[in-house]
C-alpha positions as a Markdown table, in Angstrom:
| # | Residue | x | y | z |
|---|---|---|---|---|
| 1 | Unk | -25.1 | 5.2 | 23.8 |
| 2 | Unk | -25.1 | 6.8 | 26.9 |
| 3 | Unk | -22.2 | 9.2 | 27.6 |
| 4 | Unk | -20.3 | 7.1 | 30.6 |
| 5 | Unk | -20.5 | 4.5 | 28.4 |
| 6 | Unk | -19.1 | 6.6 | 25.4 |
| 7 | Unk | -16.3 | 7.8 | 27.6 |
| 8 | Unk | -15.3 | 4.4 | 29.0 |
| 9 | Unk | -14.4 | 2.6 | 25.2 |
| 10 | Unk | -13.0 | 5.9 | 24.1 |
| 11 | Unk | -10.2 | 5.6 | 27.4 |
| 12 | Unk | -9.7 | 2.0 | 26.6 |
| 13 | Unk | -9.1 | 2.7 | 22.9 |
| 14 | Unk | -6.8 | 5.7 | 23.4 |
| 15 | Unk | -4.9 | 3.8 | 25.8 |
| 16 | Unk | -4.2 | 1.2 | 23.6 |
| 17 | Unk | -3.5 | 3.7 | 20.9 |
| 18 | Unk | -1.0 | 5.6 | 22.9 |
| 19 | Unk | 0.6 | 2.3 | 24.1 |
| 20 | Unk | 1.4 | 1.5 | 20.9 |
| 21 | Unk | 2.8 | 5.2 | 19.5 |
| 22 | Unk | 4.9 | 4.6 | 23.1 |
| 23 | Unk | 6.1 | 1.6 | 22.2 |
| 24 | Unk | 7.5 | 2.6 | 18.8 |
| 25 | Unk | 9.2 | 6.0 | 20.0 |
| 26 | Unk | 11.2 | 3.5 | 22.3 |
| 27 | Unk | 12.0 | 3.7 | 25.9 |
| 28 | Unk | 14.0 | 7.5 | 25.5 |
| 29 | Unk | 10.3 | 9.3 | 25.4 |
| 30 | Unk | 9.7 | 8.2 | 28.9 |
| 31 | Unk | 12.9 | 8.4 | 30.5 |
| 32 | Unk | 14.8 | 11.3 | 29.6 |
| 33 | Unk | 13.5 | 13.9 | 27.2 |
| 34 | Unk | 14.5 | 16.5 | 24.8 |
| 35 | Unk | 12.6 | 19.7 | 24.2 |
| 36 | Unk | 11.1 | 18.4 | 21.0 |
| 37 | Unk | 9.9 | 15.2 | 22.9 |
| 38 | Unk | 8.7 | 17.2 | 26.0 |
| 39 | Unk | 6.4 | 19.4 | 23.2 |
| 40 | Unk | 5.5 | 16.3 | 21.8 |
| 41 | Unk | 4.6 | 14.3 | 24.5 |
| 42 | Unk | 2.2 | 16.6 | 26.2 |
| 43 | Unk | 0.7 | 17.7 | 23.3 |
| 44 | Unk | -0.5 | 13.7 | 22.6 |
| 45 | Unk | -1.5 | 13.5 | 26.0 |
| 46 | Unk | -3.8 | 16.6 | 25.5 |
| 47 | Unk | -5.3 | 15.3 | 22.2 |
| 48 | Unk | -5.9 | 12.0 | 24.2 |
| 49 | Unk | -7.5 | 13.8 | 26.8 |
| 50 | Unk | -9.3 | 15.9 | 24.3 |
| 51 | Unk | -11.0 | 13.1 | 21.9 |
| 52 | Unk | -12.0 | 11.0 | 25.3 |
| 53 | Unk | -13.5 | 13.8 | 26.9 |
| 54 | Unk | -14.9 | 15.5 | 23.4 |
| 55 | Unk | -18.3 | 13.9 | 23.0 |
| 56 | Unk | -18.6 | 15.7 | 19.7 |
| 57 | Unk | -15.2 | 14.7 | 18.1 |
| 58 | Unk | -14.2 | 12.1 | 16.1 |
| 59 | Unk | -12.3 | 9.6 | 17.1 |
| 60 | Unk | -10.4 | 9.2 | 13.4 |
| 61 | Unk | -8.9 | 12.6 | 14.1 |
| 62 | Unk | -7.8 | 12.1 | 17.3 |
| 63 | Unk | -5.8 | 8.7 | 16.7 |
| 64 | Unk | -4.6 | 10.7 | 13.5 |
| 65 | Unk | -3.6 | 13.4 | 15.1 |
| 66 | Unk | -1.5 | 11.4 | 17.8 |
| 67 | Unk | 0.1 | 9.4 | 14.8 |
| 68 | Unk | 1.3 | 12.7 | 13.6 |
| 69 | Unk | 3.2 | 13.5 | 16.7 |
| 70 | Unk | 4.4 | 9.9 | 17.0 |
| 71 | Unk | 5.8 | 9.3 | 13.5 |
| 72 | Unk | 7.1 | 13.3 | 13.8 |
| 73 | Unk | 9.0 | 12.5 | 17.0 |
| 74 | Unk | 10.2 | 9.4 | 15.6 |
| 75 | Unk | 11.6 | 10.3 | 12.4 |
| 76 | Unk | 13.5 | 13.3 | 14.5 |
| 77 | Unk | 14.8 | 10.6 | 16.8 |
| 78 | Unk | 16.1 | 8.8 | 13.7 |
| 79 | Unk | 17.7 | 11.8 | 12.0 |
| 80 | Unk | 19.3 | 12.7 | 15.6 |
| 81 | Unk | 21.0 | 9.4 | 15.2 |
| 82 | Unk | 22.6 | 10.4 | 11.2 |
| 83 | Unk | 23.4 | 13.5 | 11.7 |
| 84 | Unk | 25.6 | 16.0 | 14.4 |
| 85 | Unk | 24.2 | 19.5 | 13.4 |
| 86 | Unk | 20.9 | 17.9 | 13.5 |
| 87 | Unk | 20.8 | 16.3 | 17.1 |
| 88 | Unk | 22.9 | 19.6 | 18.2 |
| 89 | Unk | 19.2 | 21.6 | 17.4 |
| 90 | Unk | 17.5 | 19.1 | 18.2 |
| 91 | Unk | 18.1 | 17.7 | 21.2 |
| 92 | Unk | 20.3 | 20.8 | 22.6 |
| 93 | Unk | 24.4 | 21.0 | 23.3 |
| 94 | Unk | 26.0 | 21.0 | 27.1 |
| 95 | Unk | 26.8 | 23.9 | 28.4 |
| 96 | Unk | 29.4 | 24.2 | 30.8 |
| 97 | Unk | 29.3 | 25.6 | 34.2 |
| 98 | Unk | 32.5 | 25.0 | 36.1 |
| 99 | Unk | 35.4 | 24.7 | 34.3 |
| 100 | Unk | 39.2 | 24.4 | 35.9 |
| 101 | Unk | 37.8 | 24.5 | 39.3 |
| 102 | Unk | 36.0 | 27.9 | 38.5 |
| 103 | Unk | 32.3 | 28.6 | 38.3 |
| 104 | Unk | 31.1 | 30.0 | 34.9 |
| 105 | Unk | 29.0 | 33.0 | 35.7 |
| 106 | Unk | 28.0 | 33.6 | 32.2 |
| 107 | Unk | 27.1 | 30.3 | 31.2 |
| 108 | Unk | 24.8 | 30.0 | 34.2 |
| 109 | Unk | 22.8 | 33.2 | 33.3 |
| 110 | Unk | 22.7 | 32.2 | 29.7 |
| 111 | Unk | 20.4 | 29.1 | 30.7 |
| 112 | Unk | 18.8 | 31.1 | 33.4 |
| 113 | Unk | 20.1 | 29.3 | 36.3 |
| 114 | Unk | 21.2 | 30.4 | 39.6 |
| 115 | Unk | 23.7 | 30.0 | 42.0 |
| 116 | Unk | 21.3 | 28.1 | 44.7 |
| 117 | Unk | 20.0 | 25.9 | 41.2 |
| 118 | Unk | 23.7 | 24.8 | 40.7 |
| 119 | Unk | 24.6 | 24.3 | 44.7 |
| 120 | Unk | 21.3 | 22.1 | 44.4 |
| 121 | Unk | 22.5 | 20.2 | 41.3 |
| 122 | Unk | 25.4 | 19.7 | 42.8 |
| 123 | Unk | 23.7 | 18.4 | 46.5 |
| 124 | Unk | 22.5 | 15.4 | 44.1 |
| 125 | Unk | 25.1 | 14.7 | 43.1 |
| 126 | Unk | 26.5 | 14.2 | 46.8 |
| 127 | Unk | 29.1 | 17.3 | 46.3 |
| 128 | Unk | 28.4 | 20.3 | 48.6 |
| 129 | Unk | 31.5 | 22.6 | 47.8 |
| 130 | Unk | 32.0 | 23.6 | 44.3 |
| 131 | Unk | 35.5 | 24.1 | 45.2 |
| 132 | Unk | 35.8 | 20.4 | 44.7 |
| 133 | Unk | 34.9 | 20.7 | 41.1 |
| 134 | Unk | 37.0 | 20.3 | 38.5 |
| 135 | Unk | 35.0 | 20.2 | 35.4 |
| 136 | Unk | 30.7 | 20.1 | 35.4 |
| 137 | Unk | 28.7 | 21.0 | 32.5 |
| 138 | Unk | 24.3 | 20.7 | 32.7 |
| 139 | Unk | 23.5 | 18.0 | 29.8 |
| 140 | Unk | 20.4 | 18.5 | 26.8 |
| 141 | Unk | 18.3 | 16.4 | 29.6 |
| 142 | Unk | 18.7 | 18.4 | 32.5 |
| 143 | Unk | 21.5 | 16.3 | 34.3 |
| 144 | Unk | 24.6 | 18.0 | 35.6 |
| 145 | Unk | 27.4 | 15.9 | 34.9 |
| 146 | Unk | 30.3 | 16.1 | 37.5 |
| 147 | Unk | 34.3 | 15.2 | 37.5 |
| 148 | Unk | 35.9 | 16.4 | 40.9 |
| 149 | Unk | 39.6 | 17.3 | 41.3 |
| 150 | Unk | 42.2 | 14.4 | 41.5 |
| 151 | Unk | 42.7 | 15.3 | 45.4 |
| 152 | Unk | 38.7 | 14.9 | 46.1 |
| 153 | Unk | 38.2 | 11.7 | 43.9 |
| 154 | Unk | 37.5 | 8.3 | 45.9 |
| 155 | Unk | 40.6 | 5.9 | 45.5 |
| 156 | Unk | 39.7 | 2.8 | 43.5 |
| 157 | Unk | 41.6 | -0.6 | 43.8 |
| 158 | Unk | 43.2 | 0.3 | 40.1 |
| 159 | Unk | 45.1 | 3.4 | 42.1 |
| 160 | Unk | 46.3 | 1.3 | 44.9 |
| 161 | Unk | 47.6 | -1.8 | 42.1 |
| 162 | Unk | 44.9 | -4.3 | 43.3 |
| 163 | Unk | 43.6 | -7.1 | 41.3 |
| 164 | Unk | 40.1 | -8.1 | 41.7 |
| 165 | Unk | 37.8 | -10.6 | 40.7 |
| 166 | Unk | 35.8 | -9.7 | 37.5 |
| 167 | Unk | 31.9 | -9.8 | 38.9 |
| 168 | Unk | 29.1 | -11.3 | 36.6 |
| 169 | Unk | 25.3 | -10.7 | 36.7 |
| 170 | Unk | 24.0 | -13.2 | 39.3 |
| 171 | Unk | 21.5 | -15.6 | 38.5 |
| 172 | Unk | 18.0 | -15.8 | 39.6 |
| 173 | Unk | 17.3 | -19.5 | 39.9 |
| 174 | Unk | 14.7 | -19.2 | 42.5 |
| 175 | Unk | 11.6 | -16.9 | 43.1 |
| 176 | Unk | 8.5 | -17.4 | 45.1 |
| 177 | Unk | 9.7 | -20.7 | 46.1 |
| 178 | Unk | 10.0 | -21.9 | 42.0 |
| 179 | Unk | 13.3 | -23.1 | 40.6 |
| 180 | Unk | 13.8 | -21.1 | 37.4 |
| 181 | Unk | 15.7 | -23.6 | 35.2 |
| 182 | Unk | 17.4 | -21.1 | 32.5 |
| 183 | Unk | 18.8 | -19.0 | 34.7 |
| 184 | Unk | 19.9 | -22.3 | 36.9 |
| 185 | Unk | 21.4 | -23.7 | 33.5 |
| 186 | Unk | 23.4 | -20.7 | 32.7 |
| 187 | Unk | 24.8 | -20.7 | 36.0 |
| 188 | Unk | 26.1 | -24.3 | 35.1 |
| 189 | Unk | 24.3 | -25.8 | 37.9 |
| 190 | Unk | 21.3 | -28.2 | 38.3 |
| 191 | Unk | 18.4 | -28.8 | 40.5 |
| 192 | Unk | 20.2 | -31.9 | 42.8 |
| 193 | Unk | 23.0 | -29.5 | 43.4 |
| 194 | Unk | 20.1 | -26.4 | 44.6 |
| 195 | Unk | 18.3 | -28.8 | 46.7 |
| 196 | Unk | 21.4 | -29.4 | 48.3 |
| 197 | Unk | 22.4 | -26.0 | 48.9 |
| 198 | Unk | 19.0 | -25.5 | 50.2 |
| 199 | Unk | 18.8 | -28.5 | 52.3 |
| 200 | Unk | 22.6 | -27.0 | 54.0 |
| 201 | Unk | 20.6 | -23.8 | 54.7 |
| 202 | Unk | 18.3 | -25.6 | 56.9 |
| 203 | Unk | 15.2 | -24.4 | 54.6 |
| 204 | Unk | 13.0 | -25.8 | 52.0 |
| 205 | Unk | 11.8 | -24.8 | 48.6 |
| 206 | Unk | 8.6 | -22.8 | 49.9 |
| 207 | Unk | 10.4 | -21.3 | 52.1 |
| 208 | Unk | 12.8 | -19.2 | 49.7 |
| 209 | Unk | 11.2 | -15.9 | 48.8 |
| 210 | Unk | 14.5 | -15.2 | 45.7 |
| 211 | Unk | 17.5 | -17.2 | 45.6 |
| 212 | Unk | 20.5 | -16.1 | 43.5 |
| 213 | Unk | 23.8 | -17.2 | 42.0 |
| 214 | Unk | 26.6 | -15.1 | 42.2 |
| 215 | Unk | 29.8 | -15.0 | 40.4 |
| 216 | Unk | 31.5 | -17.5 | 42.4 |
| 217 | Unk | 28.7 | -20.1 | 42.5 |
| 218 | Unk | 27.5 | -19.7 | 45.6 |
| 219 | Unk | 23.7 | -19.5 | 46.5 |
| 220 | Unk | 22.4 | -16.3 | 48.9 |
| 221 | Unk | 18.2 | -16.8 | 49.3 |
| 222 | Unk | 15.9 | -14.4 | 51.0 |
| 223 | Unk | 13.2 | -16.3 | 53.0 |
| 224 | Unk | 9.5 | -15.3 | 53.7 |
| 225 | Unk | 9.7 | -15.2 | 56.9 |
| 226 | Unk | 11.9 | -12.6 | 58.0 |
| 227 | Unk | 12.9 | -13.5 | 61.6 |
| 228 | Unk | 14.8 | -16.3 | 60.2 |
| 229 | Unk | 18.6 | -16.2 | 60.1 |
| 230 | Unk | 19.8 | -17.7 | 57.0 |
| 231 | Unk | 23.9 | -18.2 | 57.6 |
| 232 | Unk | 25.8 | -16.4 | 54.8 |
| 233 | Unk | 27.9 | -18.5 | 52.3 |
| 234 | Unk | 31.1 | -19.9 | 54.1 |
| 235 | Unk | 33.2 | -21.8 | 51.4 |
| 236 | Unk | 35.3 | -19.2 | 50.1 |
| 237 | Unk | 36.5 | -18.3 | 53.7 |
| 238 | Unk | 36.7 | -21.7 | 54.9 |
| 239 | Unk | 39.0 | -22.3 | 51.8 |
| 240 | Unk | 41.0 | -19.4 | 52.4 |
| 241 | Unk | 41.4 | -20.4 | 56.1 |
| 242 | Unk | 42.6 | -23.8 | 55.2 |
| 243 | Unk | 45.3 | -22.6 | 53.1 |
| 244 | Unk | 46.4 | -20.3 | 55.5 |
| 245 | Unk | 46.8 | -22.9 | 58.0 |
| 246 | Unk | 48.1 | -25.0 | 55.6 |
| 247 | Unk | 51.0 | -22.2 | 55.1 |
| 248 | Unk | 51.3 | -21.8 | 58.2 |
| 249 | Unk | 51.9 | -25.5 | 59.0 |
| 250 | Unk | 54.8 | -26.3 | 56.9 |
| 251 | Unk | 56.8 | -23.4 | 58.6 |
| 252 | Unk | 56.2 | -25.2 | 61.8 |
| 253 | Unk | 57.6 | -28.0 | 60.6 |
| 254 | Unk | 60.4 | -26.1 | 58.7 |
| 255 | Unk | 61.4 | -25.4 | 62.2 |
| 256 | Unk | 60.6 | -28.7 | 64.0 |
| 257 | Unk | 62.7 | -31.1 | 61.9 |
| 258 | Unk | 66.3 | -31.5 | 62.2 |
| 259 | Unk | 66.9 | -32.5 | 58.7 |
| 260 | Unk | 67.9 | -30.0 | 56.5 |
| 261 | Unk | 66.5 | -31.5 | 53.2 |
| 262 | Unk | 63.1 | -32.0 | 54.7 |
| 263 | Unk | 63.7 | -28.2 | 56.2 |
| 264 | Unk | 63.9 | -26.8 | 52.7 |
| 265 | Unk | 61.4 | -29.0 | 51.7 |
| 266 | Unk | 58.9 | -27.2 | 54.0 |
| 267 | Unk | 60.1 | -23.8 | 53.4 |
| 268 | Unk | 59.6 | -24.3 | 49.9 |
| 269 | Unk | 56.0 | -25.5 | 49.9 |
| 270 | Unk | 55.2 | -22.7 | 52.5 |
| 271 | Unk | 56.7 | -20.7 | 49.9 |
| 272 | Unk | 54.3 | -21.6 | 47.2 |
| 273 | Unk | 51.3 | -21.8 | 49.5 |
| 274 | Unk | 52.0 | -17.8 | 50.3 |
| 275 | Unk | 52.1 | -17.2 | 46.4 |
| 276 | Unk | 49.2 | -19.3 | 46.0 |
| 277 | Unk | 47.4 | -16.9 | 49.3 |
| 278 | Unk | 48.4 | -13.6 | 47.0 |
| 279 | Unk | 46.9 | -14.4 | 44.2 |
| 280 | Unk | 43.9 | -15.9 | 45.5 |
| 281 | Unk | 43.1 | -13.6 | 48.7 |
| 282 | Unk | 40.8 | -11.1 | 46.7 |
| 283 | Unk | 38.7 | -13.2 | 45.6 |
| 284 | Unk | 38.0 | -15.5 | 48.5 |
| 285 | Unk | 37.5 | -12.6 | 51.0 |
């Protein structure tokens, strides 16, 4: 067999074989590894590399080989999972570098990094005084994890005593111009009501490049054709307008009428509408 030829079915085969050994590590060897993975994963790459390239080798040995290091890497992942002292030497222990607001000189020379290495860190994570720090330590994988001071955190609507609509994943119901009918059905909508939607939008079916469902039922598409302008969804402001002016109505007529019955009767519904506004203003903006 000539050697291209040789060298072609042993790629396909060790790509299938290292496809497989990838698949049952699991998605943690190729997105964030440990120092035992790292090791590991080069090392099969290089054996790989090795057996395809290695006219002379057999192939047994390499796919034997790589099985090793797999079922190795493996088993450590599992025994990471039962036992602390374990994952602590295997996968490695945080080690802080700002503590109370004050950088740990020690810590960083102990894992070899400078100050320029932690001003970068910090740059990513869109801080660029460590001042601002309260508490940062550099995780097994690399990451620097980050919690500023109270002063330099962003507010959030819990600080400022705001209620706000729980948000669920939107739904994909439409993609490349093909209604998707699961995602459609989870949504608790159905294909009359789409059209519909569509049809208000002033577009057809092959027009819509992806067309979701958000949390409030309404549709938002994206169309091939970018220089159209698809309108954005109007219900929940038109709602919200129309019980404003509804509101706003019965104090007009609170102070129209000359009866004082029909006066309080006003009042009192405006009352209720304004309660009704409160409750319901965050989630129809």
């Amino acid at each position: 067999m000539p050697d291209w030829l040789l060298i072609g079915a042993r790629s396909l085969l060790f790509v299938g074989v290292l496809f497989v050994i990838t698949k049952l590590i699991g998605k943690k060897q190729i997105s964030e590894l440990s120092f035992f993975e790292y090791v590991a994963g080069i090392t099969i790459g290089s054996i790989a590399g090795e057996i395809i390239m290695g006219l002379d080798n057999h192939w047994a040995s390499g796919i034997l080989s790589i099985m090793i290091f797999g079922l190795v890497t493996l088993f450590a992942d599992i025994l990471s999972l039962k036992s602390k002292s374990f994952r602590d030497f295997f996968e490695g222990k945080g080690t802080v570098f700002i503590k109370d607001g004050k950088i740990l000189e020690d810590n960083l020379k102990k894992e070899r990094y400078s100050i320029d290495d932690l001003s970068s860190l910090l740059r990513q994570q869109k801080v660029f005084k460590a001042a601002d720090v309260e508490f940062a330590v550099l995780e097994p994988r690399g990451d620097l994890s980050i919690m500023l001071k109270k002063e330099n955190q962003p507010l959030t609507p819990k600080d400022l005593n705001l209620n706000l609509p729980q948000e669920k994943e939107p739904q994909t119901v439409i993609m490349d111009g093909k209604i998707l009918n699961d995602p459609l059905s989870v949504s608790g909508k159905t294909r009359k009501w789409l059209n519909m939607e569509v049809e208000k939008l002033g577009l057809t079916l092959d027009n819509v490049f992806l067309g979701q469902i958000d949390s409030y039922g309404e549709l938002t598409v994206d169309v091939y054709d970018d220089t159209i302008n698809v309108p954005a969804p109007q219900q929940r402001p038109l709602l919200l307008a129309m019980i404003k002016k509804c509101a706003a109505d019965m104090e007009i007529f609170s102070l129209q009428t000359d009866s004082k019955k029909a006066q309080q009767m006003y009042e009192k519904n405006a009352e209720k509408l304004n309660q009704v506004l409160q409750k319901l203003s965050p989630y129809l903006k």
